[in-house]
SEZA-823175 format. One record per residue (C-alpha): residue in one letter; y, z, x. Coordinates in steps of 0.5 Angstrom, whole numbers, plus 500, padded with zeros to 3 digits. Layout:
aYZX ...
This chain:
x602601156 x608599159 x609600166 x615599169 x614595176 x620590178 x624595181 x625602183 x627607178 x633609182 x637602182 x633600175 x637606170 x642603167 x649604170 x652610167 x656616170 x652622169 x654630172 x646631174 x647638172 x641642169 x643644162 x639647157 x636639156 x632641161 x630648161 x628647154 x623642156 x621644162 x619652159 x616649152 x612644156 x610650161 x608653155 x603648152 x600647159 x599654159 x596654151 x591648153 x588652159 x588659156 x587657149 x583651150 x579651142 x585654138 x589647142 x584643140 x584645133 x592645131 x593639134 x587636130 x591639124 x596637126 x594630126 x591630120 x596632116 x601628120 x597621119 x595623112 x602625110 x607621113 x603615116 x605610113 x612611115 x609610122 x608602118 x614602115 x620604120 x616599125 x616593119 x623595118 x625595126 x622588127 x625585120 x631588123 x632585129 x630578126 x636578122 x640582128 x638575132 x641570127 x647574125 x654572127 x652579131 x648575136 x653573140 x655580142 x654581149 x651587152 x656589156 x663587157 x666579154 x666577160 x660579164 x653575165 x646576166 x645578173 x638575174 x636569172 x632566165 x625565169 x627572174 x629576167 x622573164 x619575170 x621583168 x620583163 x612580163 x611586169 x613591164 x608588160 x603589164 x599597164 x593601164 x592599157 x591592158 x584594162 x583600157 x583596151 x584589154 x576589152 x575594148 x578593141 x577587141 x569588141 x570595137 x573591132 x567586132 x562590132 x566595127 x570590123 x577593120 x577596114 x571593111 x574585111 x567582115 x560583117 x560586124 x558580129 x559576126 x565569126 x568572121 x569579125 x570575132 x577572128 x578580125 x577583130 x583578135 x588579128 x587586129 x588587137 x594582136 x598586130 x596593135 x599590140 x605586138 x611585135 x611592132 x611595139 x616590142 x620591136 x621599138 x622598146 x627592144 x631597139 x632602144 x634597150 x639594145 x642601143 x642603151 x645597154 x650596148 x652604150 x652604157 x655597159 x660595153 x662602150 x661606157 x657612155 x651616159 x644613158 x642619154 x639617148 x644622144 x648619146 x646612142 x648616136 x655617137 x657613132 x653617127 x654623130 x660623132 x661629138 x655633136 x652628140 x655633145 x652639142 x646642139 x645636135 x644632140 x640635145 x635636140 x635629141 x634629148 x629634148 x624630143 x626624147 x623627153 x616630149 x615623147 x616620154 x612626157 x606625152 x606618152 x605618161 x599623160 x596619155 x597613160 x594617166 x588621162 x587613160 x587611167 x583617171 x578615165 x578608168 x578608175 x572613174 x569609171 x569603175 x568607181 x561610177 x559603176 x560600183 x560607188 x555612183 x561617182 x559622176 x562621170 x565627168 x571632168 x572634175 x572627177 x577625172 x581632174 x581629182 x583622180 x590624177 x590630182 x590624187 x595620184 x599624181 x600627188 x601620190 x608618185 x610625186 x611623194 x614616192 x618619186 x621623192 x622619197 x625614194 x621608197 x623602192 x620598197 x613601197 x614601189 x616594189 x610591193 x605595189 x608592183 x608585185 x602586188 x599589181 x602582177 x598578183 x591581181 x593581174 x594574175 x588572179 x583576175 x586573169 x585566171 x578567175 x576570167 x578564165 x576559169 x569562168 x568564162 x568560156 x574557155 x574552150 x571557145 x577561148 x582557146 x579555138 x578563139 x586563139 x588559135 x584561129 x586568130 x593567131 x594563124 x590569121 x595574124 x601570122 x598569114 x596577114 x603579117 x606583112 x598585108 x597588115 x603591117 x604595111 x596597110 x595604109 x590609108 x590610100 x584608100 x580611106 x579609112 x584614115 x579616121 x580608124 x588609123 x588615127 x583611132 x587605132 x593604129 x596610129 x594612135 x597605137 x604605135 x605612136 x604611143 x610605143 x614610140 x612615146 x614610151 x621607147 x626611151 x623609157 x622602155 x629601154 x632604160 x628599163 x629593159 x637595158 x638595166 x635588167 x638586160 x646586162 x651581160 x646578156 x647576148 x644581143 x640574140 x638573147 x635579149 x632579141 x628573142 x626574150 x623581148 x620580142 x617573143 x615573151 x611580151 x608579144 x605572146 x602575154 x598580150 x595576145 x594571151 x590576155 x588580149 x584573147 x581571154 x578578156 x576580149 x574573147 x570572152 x566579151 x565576144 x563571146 x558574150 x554579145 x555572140 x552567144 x548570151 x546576147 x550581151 x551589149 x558590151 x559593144 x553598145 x555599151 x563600148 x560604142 x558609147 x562609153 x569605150 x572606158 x566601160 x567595156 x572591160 x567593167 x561591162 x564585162 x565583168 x558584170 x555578167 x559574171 x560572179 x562577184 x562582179 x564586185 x569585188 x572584181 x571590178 x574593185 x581589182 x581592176 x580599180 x586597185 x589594178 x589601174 x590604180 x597601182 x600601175 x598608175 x602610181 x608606179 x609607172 x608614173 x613614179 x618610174 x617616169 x618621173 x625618174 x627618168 x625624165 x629627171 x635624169 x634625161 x634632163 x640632168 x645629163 x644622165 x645622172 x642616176 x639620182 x636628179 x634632184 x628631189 x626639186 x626636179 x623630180 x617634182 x616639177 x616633173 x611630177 x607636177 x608637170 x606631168 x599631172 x598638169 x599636162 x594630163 x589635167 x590640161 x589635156 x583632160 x579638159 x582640152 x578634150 x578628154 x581622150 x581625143 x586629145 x590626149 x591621142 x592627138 x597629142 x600623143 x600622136 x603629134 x609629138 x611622137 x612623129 x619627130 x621622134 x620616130 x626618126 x630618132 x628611132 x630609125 x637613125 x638610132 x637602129 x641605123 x647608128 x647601132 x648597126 x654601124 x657601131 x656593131 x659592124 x665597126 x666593133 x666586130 x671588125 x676591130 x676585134 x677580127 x682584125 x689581124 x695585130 x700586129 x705581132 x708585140 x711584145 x708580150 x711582156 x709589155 x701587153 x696591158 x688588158 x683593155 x677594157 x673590152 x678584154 x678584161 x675578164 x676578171 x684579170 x684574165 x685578159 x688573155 x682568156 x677573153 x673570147 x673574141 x667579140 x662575135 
């Protein structure tokens, strides 16, 4: 779960002009959303026997394209990469990148960095090994231990990174080069021309802020899930709903507040506080845990991920194994699509002025290779456990999956004061993702504007906590993966037009700028404003 830590919302959404008025964009979204809370806590059954209809149908239907479009999204990318189009800076010719490489890098690893990797750090890693995907190896053993880093990889990779980075292209290009509103309607101009201002578009809007909306509750219900946990472990705290409710009541309460008040700097210092703890548990685990078999753990995973890329990307279910799809896969790449237009408003802010082949490479490349780095570590060293030590963290996952990564941490020194930071880490990401979503569902659902007001901020505040409350009791964390799974289907078409909408807007701008002109009259020339380059106009480099 991505969680967007360097900066506050209010200074990291991309710099375009909004009119802050409450339109239909927003009373749609606000009263459909009214509603499914209203459905989930009234009709509890009846939600949870459509959304499991929903998703069977979804995923045994339509599935596979959950595979193809992000495949096709990556491959896309590459070839965008080592294009001539590479060259295209988003932003004007004449603007540079704002922060520098390290700092840029920075950012972009402290977007990484989310409930998910507690989640799920341990937690795939060990359910593969004791369950190896698709059959491809006897559980517990070697074979299973390289399967089950493969398949941790692929769910956590450049397939995600590939869907965040197609939407921080489309939003930087619209919002600093062409001067647009940061909607994700308005990404699709040059497809749609000016229905992007009708209805048309802000069906777009809407689907955009049911992705976002969703993917924020699953992320809250799957950090209540964790705090909980680690707080049983350590405290004796029940296990159970109330508890749960409590913790997202809590916190929800708490990046309300912060969402309102705008307290960047509190935000800030969490963030940096949440990246230090991530660290040093990281280099504690590594430091004490086995590190020699981690390191040929990684690189026998990693070969056997990057032989099987394509057998892997495009491995359906026509065979069975839908349920494991669903569980996993699926579920995964649903939630990246959930947490694209939120991703990319972050990634376009800090991204201006840069070449689109360097933001490609930056985006794509450094996540992907801090995911499987922690991923390995923390997942590797449970197996390693069960494998050589005779552990049961995998019986211990099987019947609780939020226990895994505290049952890991238990077999070695200070187990206590370890797993108190893996609490306070959850617990900062989770006050900081959630403050920054509300900020940008407020401005996806005030036209784009950078500063909504304070009493949208808190419904949206308040209606994320309930939703994720609502889909709690609904069914803990099935429900929250249906759902998730279910209302990003629609939006992963947006995302395939969006990436066909960019292409054919850079193919139209590269041709403009390679056309011949007509000859003129130099005294009467005027710089526009894709040449301007700090009163230089004549200077500026051709686009491309």
């Amino acid at each position: 779960m991505p969680s967007h830590t360097t900066e506050h919302p209010e200074t990291a959404a991309p710099e375009a002009p909004g009119t802050g008025r409450l339109g239909s964009v927003f009373w749609t979204s606000v009263g459909v959303s009214a509603l499914f809370v209203a459905w989930a806590m009234l009709f509890t059954d009846n939600l949870t026997e459509v959304t499991n209809a929903s998703l069977n149908w979804v995923t045994s239907t339509f599935g596979w394209a959950y595979l193809v479009v992000t495949l096709a999204l990556l491959v896309f990318l590459v070839f965008l990469a080592f294009s001539p189009a590479g060259d295209i800076r988003l932003g004007k010719d004449h603007d540079r990148p704002e922060f520098s490489t390290p700092a840029w890098f920075a950012m972009i690893l402290s977007a990484v960095m989310g409930i998910g990797l507690v989640s799920y750090g341990v937690a795939e890693p060990i359910s593969h090994f004791a369950a190896p995907p698709h059959g491809l190896a006897e559980a517990g053993t070697p074979e299973a231990a390289i399967r089950a880093m493969q398949y941790s990889y692929f769910d956590w990779g450049l397939h995600a990174w590939a869907i965040f980075a197609v939407f921080g292209l489309g939003i930087a290009y619209s919002t600093f080069r062409k001067g647009r509103r940061a909607l994700v309607s308005q990404l699709f101009h040059p497809l749609l021309g000016d229905r992007v201002n009708g209805p048309v578009g802000k069906t777009i809007d809407i689907l955009a802020v049911f992705a976002t909306l969703f993917g924020t509750t699953t992320s809250l219900g799957l950090g209540a899930l964790q705090v909980n946990n680690g707080l049983g472990s350590l405290f004796g705290v029940p296990v159970n709903s109330v508890s749960q409710v409590l913790i997202i009541a809590l916190v929800t309460t708490v990046f309300t507040l912060s969402a309102v008040t705008g307290v960047s700097k509190g935000i800030k210092l969490l963030s940096q506080g949440s990246t230090i703890l991530a660290i040093a548990l990281f280099v504690f685990v590594l430091v004490v845990g086995p590190a020699v078999f981690l390191a040929n753990l990684y690189i026998e995973s990693v070969g056997t991920w990057a032989s099987d890329f394509f057998r892997m990307s495009l491995q359906g279910t026509a065979f069975g194994g839908l349920e494991w799809m669903q569980w996993w896969t699926y579920f995964m790449m649903a939630w990246w699509v959930s947490w694209g237009a939120f991703v990319g408003v972050f990634l376009a802010r800090i991204s201006r002025g840069r070449t689109i082949r360097g933001f490609i490479m930056g985006v794509l490349v450094v996540p992907t290779a801090v995911f499987f780095t922690w991923f390995t570590v923390f997942g590797g060293t449970a197996i390693h456990v069960d494998m050589f030590e005779d552990g049961t963290i995998a019986k211990q996952t099987a019947a609780d999956i939020n226990s895994a990564f505290f049952a890991t941490l238990d077999h070695f020194p200070l187990a206590s004061v370890t797993s108190v930071i893996a609490i306070l880490l959850v617990v900062m990401f989770f006050v900081s993702g959630a403050d920054a979503n509300t900020y940008v569902l407020g401005m996806m659902t005030s036209d784009g504007s950078l500063h909504p007001r304070r009493s949208v901020l808190v419904l949206w505040g308040v209606l994320t906590g309930v939703t994720s409350i609502a889909l709690m009791l609904a069914g803990g964390l099935n429900a929250l993966q249906n759902t998730v799974i279910v209302t990003s289907a629609p939006f992963l078409v947006i995302i395939a037009g969006l990436a066909v909408s960019f292409w054919k807007e850079l193919a139209a701008d590269r041709r403009a700028t390679t056309a011949p002109r007509a000859p003129q009259d130099r005294s009467t020339d005027v710089p526009s404003a894709m040449t301007e380059n700090r009163g230089e106009a004549a200077d500026a480099e051709p686009v491309g």
